[in-house]
VEXZA-325591 format. One record per residue: residue number from 1; x, y, z of N, C-alpha, C in turn; chain; residue in three letters. Coordinates in nm, 4 decimals. Last residue first. Example, Ala and Ser with C-alpha at 12.3 -4.5 7.8 and 13.67 -1.06 7.14 Angstrom:
2/1.2850/-0.2250/0.7080/1.3670/-0.1060/0.7140/1.2900/0.0030/0.7870/A/Ser
1/1.3190/-0.5690/0.7800/1.2300/-0.4500/0.7800/1.3200/-0.3300/0.7800/A/Ala
END
This chain:
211/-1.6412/15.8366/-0.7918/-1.5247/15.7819/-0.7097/-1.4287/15.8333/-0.7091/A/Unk
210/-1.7820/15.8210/-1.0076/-1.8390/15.9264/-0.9172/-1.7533/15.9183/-0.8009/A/Unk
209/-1.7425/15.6308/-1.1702/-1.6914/15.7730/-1.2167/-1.7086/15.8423/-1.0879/A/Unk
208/-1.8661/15.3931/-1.0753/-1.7320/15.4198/-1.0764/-1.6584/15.5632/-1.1049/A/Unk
207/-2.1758/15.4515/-0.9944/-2.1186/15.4473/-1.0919/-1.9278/15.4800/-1.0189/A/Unk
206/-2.3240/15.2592/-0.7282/-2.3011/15.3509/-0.7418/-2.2283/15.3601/-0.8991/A/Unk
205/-2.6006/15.0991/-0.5382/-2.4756/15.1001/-0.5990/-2.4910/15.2321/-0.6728/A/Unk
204/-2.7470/15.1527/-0.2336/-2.7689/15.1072/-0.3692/-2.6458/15.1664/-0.4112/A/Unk
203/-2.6949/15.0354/0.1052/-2.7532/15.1697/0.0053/-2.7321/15.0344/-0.1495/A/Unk
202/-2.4475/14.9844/0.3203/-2.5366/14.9467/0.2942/-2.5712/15.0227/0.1828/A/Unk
201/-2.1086/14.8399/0.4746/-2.1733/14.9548/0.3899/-2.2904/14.8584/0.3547/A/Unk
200/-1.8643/14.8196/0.7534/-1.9098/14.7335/0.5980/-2.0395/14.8723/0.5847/A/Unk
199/-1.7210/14.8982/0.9666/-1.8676/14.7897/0.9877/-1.9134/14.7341/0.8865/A/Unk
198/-1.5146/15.0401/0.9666/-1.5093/14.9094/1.0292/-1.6480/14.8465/1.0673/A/Unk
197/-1.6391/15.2262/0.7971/-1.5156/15.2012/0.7920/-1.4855/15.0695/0.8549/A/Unk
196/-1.9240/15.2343/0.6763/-1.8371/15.2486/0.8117/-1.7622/15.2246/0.7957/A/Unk
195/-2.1283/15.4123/0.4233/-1.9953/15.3161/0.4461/-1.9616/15.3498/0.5781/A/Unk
194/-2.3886/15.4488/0.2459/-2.3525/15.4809/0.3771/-2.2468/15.3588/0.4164/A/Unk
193/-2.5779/15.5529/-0.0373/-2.4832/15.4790/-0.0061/-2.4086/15.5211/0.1507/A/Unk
192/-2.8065/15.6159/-0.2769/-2.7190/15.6657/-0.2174/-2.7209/15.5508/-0.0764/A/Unk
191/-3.0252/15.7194/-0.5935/-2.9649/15.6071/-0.4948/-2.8612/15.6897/-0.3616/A/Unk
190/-3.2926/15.7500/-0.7954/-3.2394/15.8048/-0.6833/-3.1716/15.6945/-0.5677/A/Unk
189/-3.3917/15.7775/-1.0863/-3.3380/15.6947/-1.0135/-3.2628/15.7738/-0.8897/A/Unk
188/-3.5797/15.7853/-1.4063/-3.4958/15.8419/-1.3237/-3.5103/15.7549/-1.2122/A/Unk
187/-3.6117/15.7427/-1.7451/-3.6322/15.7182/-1.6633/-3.5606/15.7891/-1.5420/A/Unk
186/-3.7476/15.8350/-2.0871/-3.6608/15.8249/-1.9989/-3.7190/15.8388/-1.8623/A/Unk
185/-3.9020/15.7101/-2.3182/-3.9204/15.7468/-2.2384/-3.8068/15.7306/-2.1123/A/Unk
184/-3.7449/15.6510/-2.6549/-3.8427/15.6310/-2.5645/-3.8283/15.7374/-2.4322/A/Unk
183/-3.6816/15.8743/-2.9581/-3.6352/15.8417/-2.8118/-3.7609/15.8181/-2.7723/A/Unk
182/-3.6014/15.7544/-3.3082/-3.7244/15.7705/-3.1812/-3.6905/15.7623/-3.0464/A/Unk
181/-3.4038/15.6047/-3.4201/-3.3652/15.7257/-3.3024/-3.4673/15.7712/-3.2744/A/Unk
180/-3.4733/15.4328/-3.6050/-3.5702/15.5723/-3.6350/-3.5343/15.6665/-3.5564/A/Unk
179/-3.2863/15.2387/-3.5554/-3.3574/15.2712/-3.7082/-3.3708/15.4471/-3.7168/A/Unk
178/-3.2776/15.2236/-3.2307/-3.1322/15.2301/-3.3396/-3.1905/15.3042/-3.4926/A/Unk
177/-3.4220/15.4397/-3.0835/-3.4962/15.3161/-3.1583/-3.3376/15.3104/-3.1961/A/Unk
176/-3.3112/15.5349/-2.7239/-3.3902/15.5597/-2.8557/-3.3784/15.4519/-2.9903/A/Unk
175/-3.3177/15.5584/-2.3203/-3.2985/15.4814/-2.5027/-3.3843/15.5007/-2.6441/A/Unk
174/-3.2010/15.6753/-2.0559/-3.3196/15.6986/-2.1791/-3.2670/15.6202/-2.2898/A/Unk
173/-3.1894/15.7972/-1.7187/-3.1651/15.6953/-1.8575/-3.2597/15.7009/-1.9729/A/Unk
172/-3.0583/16.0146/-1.4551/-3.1578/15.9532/-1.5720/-3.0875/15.8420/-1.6673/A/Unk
171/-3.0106/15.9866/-1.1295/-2.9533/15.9477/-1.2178/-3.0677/15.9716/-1.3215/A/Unk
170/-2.8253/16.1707/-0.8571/-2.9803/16.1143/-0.9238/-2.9094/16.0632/-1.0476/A/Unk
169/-2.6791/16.0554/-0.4700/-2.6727/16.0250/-0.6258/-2.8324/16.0324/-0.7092/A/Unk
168/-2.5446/16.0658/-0.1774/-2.6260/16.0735/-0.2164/-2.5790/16.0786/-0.3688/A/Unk
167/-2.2923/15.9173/0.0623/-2.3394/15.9462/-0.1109/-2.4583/15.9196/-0.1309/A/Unk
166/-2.0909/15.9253/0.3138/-2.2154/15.9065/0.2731/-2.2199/15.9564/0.1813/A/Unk
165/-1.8808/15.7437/0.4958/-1.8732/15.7874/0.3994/-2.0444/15.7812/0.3661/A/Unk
164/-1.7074/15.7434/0.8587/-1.7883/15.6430/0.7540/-1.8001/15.7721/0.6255/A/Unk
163/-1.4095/15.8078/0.9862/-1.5528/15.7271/0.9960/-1.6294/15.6890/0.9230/A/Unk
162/-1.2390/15.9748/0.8189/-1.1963/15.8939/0.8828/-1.3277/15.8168/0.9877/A/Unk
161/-1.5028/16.1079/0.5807/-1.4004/16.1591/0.6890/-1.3365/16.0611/0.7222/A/Unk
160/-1.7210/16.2380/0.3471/-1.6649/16.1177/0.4093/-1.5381/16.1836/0.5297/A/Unk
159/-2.0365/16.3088/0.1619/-1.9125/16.3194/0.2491/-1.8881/16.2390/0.2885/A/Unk
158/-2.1503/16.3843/-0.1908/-2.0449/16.2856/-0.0729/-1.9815/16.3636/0.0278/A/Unk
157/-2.3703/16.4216/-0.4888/-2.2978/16.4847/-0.3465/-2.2736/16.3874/-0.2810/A/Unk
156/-2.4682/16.4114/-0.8216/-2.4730/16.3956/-0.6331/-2.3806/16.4802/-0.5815/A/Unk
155/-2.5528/16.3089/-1.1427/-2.4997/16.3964/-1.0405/-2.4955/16.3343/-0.9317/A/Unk
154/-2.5927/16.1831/-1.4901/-2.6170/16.1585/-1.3192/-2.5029/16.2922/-1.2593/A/Unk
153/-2.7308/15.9920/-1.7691/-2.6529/16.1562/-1.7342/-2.6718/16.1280/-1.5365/A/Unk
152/-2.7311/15.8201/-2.0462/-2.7036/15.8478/-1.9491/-2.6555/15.9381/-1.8321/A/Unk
151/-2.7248/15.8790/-2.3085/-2.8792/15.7855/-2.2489/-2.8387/15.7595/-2.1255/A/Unk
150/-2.8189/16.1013/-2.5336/-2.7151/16.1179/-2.4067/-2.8303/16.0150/-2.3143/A/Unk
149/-2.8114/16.0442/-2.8715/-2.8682/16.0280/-2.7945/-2.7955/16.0152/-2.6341/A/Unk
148/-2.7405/15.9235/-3.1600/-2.7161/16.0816/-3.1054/-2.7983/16.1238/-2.9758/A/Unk
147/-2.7338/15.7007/-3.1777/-2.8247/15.6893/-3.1987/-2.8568/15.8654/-3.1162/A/Unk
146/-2.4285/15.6821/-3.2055/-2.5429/15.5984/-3.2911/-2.6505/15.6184/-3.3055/A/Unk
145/-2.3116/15.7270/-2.9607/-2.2710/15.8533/-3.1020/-2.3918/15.7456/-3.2020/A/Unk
144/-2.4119/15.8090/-2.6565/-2.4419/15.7101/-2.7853/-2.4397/15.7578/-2.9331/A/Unk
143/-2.2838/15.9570/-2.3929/-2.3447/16.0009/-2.5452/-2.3450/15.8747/-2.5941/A/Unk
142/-2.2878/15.9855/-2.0434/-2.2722/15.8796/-2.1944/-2.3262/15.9110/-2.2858/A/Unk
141/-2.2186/16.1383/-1.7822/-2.2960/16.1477/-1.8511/-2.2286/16.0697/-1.9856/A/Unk
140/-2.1686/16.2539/-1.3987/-2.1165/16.2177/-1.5459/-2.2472/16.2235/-1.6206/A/Unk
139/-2.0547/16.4289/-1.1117/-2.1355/16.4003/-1.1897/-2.0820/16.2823/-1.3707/A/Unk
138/-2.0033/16.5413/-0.7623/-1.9830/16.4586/-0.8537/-2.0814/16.4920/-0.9881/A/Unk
137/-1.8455/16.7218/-0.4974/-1.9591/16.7010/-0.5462/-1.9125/16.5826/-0.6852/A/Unk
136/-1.7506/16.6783/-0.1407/-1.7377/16.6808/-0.2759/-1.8857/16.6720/-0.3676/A/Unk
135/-1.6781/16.7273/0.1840/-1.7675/16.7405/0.0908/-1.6645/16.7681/-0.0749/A/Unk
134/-1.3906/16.7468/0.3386/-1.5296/16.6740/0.3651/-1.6137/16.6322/0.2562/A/Unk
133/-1.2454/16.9362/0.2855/-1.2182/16.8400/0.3040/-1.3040/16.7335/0.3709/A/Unk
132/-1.4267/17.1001/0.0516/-1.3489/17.0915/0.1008/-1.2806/16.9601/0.1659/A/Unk
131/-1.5382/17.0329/-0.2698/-1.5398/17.1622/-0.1587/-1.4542/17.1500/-0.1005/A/Unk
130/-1.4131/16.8939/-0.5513/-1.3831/16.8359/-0.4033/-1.4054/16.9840/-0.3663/A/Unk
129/-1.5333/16.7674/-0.8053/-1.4889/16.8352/-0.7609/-1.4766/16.8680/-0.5799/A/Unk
128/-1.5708/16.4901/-1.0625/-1.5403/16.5032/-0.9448/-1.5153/16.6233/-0.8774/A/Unk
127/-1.6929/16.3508/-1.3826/-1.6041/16.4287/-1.3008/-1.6335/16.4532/-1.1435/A/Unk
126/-1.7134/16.1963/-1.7200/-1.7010/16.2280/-1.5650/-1.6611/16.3234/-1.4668/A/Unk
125/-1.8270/16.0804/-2.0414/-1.7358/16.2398/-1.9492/-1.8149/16.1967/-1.7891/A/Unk
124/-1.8091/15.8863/-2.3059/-1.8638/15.9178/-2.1298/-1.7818/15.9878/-2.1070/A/Unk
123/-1.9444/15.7852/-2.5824/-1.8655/15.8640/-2.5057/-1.9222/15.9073/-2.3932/A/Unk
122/-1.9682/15.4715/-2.7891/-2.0571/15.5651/-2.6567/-1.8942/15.6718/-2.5897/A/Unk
121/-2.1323/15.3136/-3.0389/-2.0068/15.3814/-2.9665/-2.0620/15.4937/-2.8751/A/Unk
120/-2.2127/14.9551/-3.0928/-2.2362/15.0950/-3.0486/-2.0948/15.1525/-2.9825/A/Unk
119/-2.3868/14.7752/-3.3453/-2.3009/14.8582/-3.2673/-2.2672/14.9699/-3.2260/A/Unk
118/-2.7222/14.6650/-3.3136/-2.6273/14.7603/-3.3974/-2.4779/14.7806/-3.2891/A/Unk
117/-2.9561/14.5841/-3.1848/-2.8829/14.4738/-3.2785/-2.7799/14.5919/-3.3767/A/Unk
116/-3.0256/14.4803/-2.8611/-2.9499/14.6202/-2.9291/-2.8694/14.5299/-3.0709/A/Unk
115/-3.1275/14.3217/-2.7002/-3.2430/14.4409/-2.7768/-3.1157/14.5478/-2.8227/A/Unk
114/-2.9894/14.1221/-2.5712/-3.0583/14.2164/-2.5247/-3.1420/14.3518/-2.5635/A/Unk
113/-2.9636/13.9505/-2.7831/-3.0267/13.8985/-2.7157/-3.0867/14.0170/-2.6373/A/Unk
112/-2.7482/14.1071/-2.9697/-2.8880/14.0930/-3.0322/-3.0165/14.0477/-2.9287/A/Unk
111/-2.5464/14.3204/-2.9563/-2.5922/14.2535/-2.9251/-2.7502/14.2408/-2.8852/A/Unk
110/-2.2409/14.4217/-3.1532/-2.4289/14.4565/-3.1676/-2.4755/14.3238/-3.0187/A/Unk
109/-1.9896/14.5587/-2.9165/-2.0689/14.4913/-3.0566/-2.1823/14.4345/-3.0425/A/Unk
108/-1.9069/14.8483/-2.8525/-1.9508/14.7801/-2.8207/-2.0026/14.6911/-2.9447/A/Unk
107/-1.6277/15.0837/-2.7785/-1.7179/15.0069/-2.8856/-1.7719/14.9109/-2.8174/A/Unk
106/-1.6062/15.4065/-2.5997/-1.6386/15.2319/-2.5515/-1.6787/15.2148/-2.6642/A/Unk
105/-1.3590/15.6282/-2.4121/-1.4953/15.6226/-2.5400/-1.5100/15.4422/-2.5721/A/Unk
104/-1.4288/15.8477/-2.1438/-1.4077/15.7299/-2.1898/-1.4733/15.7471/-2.3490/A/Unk
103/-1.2462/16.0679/-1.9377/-1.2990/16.1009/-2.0425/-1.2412/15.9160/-2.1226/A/Unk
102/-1.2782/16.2316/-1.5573/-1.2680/16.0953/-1.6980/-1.2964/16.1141/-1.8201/A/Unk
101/-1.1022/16.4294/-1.3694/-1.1741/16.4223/-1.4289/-1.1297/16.2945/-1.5387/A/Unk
100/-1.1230/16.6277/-1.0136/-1.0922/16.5306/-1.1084/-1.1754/16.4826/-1.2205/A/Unk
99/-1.0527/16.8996/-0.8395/-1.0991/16.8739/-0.9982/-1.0383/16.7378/-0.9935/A/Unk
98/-0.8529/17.0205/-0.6462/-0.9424/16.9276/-0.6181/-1.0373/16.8507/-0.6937/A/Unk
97/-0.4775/16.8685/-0.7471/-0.5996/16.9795/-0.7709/-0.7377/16.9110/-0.7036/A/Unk
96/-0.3330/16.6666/-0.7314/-0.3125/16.7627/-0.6139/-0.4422/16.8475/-0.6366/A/Unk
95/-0.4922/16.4074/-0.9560/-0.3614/16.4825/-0.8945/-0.4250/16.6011/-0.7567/A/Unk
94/-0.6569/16.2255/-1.1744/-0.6123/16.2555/-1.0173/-0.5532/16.2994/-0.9766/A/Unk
93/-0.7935/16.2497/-1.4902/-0.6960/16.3187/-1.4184/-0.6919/16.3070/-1.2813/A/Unk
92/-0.7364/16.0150/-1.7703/-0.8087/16.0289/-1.6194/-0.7339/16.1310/-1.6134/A/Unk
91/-0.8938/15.8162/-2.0221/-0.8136/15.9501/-1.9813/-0.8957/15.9449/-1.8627/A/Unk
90/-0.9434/15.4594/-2.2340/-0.9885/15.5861/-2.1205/-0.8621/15.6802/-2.0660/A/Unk
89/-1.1179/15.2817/-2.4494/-0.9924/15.3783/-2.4279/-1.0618/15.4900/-2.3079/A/Unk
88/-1.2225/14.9815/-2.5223/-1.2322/15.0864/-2.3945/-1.1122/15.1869/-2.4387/A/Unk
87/-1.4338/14.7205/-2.6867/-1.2665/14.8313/-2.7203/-1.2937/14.9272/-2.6250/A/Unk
86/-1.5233/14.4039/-2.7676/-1.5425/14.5587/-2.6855/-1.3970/14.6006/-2.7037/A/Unk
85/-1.4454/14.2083/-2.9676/-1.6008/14.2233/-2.9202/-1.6804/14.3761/-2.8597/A/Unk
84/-1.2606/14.2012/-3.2666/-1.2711/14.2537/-3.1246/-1.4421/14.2905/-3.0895/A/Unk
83/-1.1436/13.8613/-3.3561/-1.2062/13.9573/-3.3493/-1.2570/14.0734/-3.2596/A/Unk
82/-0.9983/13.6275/-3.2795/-0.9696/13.7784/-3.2302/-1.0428/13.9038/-3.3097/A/Unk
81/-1.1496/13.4188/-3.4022/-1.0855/13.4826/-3.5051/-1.0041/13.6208/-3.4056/A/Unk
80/-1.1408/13.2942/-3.1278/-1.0854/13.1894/-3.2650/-1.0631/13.3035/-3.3665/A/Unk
79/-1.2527/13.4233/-2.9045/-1.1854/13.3319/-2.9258/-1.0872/13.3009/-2.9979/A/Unk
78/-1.2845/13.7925/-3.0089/-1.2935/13.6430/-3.0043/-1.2460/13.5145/-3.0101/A/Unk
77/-1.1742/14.0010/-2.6946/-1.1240/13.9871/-2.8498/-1.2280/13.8605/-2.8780/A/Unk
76/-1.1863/14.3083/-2.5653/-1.2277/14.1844/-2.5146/-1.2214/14.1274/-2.7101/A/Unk
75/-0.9590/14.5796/-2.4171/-1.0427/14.5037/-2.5214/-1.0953/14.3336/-2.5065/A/Unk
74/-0.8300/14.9142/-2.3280/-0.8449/14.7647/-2.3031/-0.9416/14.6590/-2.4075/A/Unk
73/-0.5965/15.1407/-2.2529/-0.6933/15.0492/-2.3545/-0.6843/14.9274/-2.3007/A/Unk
72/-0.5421/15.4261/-2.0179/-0.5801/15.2705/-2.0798/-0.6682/15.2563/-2.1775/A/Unk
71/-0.3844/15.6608/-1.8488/-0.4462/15.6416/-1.9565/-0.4510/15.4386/-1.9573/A/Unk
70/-0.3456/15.9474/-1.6206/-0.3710/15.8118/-1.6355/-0.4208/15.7826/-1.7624/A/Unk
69/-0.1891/16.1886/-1.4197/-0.2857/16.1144/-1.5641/-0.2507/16.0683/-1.5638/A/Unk
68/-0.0529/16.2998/-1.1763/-0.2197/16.2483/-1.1133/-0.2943/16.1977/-1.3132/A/Unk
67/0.2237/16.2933/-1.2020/0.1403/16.4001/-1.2041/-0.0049/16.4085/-1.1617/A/Unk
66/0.3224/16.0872/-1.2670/0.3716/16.1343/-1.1204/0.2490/16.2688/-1.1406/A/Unk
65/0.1259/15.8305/-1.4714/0.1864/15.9831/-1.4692/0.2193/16.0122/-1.3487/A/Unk
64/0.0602/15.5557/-1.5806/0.0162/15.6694/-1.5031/0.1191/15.7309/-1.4716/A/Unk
63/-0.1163/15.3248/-1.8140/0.0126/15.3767/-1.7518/-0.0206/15.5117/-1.6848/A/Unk
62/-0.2108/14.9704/-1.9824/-0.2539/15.1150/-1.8853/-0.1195/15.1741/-1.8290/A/Unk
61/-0.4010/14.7437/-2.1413/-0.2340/14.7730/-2.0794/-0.2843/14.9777/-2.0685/A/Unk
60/-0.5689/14.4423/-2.1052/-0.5688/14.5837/-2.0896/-0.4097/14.6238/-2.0883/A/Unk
59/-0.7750/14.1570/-2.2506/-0.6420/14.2271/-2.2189/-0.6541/14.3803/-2.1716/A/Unk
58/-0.9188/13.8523/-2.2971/-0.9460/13.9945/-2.2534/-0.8028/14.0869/-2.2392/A/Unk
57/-1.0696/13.6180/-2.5085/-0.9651/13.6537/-2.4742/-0.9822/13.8278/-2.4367/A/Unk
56/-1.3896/13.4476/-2.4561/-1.2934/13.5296/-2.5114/-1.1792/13.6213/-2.4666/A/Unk
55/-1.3525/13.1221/-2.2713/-1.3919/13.2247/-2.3488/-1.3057/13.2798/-2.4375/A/Unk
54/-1.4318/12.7869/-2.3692/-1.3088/12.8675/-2.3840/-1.3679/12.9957/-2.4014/A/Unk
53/-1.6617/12.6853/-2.3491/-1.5912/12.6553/-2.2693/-1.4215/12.7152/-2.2859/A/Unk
52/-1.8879/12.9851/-2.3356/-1.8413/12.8718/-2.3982/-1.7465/12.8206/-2.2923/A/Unk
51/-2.0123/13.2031/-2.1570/-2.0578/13.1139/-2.2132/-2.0129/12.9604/-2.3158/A/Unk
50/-1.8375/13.3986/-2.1782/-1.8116/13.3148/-2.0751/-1.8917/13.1953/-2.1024/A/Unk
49/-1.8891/13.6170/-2.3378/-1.7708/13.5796/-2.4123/-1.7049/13.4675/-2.3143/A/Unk
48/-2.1606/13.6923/-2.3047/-2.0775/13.7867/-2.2197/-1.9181/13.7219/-2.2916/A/Unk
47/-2.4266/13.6589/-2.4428/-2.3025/13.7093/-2.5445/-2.2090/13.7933/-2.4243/A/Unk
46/-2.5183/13.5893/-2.1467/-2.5062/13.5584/-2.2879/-2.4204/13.6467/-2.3381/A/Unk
45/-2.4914/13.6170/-1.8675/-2.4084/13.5948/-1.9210/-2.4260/13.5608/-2.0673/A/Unk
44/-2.8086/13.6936/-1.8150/-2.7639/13.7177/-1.7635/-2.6393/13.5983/-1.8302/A/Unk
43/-3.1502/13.6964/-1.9475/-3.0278/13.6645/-2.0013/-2.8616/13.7171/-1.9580/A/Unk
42/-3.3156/13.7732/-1.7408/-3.2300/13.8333/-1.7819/-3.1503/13.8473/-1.8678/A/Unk
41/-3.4494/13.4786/-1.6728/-3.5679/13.5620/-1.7531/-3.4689/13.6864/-1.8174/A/Unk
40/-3.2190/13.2490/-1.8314/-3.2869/13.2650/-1.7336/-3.3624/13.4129/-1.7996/A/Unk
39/-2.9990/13.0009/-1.9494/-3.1148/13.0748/-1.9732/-3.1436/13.1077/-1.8369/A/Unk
38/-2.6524/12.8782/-1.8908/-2.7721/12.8868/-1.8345/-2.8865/12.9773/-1.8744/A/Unk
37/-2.3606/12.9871/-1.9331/-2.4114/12.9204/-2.0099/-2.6021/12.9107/-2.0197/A/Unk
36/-2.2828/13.0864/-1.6862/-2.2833/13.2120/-1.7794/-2.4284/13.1350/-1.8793/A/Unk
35/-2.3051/12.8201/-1.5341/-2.4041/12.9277/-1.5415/-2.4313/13.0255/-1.6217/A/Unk
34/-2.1893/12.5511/-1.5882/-2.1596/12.6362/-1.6675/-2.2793/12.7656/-1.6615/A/Unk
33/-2.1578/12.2516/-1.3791/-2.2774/12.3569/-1.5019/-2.1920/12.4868/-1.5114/A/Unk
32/-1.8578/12.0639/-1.4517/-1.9771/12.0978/-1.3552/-2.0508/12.1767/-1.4486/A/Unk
31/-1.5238/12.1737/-1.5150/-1.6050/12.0724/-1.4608/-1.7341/12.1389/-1.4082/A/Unk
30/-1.4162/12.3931/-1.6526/-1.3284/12.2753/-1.6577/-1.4320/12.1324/-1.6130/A/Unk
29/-1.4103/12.6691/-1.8587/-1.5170/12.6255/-1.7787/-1.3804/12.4618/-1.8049/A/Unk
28/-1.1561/12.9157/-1.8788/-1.2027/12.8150/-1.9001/-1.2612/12.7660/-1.8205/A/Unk
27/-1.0403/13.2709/-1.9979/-1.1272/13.1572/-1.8686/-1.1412/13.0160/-1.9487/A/Unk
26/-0.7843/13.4108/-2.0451/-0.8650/13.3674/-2.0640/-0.9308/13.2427/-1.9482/A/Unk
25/-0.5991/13.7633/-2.0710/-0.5897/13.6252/-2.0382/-0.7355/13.5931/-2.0794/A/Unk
24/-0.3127/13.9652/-1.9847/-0.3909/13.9411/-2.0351/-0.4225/13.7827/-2.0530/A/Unk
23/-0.2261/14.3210/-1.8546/-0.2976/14.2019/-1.8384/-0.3575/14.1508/-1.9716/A/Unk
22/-0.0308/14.5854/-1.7343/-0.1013/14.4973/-1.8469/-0.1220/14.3639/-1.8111/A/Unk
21/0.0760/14.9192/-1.6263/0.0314/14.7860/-1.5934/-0.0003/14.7311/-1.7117/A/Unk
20/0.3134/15.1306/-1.5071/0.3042/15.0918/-1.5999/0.1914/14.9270/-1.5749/A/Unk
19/0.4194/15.4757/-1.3851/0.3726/15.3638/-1.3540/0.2859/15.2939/-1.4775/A/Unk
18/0.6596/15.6917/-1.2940/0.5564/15.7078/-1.4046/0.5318/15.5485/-1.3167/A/Unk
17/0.8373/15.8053/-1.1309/0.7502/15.8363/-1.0984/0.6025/15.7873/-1.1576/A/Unk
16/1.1049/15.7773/-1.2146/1.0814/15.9281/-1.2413/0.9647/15.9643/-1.2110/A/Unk
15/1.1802/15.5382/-1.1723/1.2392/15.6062/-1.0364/1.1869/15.7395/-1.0471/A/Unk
14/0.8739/15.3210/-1.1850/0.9937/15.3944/-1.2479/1.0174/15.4816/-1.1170/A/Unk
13/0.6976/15.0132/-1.1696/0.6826/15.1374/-1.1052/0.8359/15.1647/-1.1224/A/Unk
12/0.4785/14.7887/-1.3385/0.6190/14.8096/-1.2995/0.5788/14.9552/-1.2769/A/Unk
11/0.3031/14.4802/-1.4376/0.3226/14.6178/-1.3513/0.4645/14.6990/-1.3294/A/Unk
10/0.1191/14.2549/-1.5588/0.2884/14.2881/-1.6049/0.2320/14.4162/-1.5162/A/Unk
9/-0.0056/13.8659/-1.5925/-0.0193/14.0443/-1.5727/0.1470/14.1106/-1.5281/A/Unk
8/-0.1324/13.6384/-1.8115/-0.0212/13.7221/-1.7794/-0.0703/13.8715/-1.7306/A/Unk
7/-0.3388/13.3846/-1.7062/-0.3308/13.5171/-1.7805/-0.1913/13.5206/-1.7236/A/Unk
6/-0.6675/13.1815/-1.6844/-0.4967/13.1795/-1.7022/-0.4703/13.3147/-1.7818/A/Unk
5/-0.8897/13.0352/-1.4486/-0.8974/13.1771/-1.5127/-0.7111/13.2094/-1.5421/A/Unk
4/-1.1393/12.7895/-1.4757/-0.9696/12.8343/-1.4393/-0.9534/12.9499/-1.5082/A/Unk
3/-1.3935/12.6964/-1.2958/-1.3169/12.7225/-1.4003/-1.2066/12.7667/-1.3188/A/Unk
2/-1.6554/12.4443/-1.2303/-1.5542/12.4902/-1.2025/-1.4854/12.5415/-1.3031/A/Unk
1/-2.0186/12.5604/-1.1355/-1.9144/12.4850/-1.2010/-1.7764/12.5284/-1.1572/A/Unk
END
């Protein structure tokens, strides 16, 4: 189908170094099928807030430091009452040190199609430490303050240079009942990733923290 995606975005960069962004806006489906809209075996765009012909309204406003911190909120609201669907607050550190580090905390609202009928708050810690100028190492991990449960935890290793970039990555996952926090059976996952600089990249995806 066809949509139109209308927003305000705002940036500005200071003489003392600091840096300032915000966005905010909404989609509209205008002509044709409407895929978000569409069943399939995933339920792939349901309660994504694209499914109607007006979604839900999204915004972020974010600012960064001469120093290498960074901070943002961001939120996905409803339509008609602005009710808030998702809430992001996130801390970064990038600077001169070879340590970098994230610290997110995410609401999420219940959603029922994919097997989670409670809301959820999740804290994620990241981080980054750089050997040398080649090699770094990585890792993170997501608490589910709901269901006191860490249902996401991962590590690896990267090198990269002015030629291509390689990432190895393990990952676990695990989910427990919302009611009874019975933890099921956690899973594991081994990915990693090979970039040319001027040829494009192959491998399995990666988490944003590990960047």
């Amino acid at each position: 189908g066809t949509r139109a995606n209308v927003g305000l975005r705002y940036s500005g960069s200071y003489d003392n170094g600091w840096s300032t962004n915000a966005i905010f806006g909404q989609s509209y489906q205008l002509a044709g099928l409407n895929s978000f809209a569409t069943p399939d075996l995933v339920n792939a765009g349901a309660e994504s807030g694209l499914e109607k012909a007006q979604s839900d309204f999204v915004g972020l406003i974010g600012a960064a430091s001469p120093g290498g911190v960074s901070a943002s909120l961001s939120g996905r609201f409803a339509e008609q009452t602005l009710e808030t669907r998702r809430a992001e607050v996130k801390l970064a550190y990038s600077g001169a040190s070879p340590l970098s580090v994230t610290a997110q905390y995410a609401f999420i609202q219940k959603q029922d199609l994919y097997g989670l009928p409670y809301d959820r708050q999740e804290v994620t810690l990241g981080g980054s430490a750089r050997l040398n100028e080649n090699w770094r190492v990585f890792g993170s991990g997501t608490y589910d303050l709901h269901t006191e449960l860490l249902t996401n935890r991962g590590f690896g290793f990267a090198y990269d240079d002015e030629c291509f970039t390689y990432m190895m990555s393990f990952a676990q996952s695990q989910t427990a009942d919302p009611i009874t926090k019975v933890r099921g059976k956690a899973s594991q996952s081994i990915g990693f990733n090979i970039s040319f600089r001027t040829l494009g990249d192959f491998g399995t995806s990666t988490s944003a923290l590990t960047e």
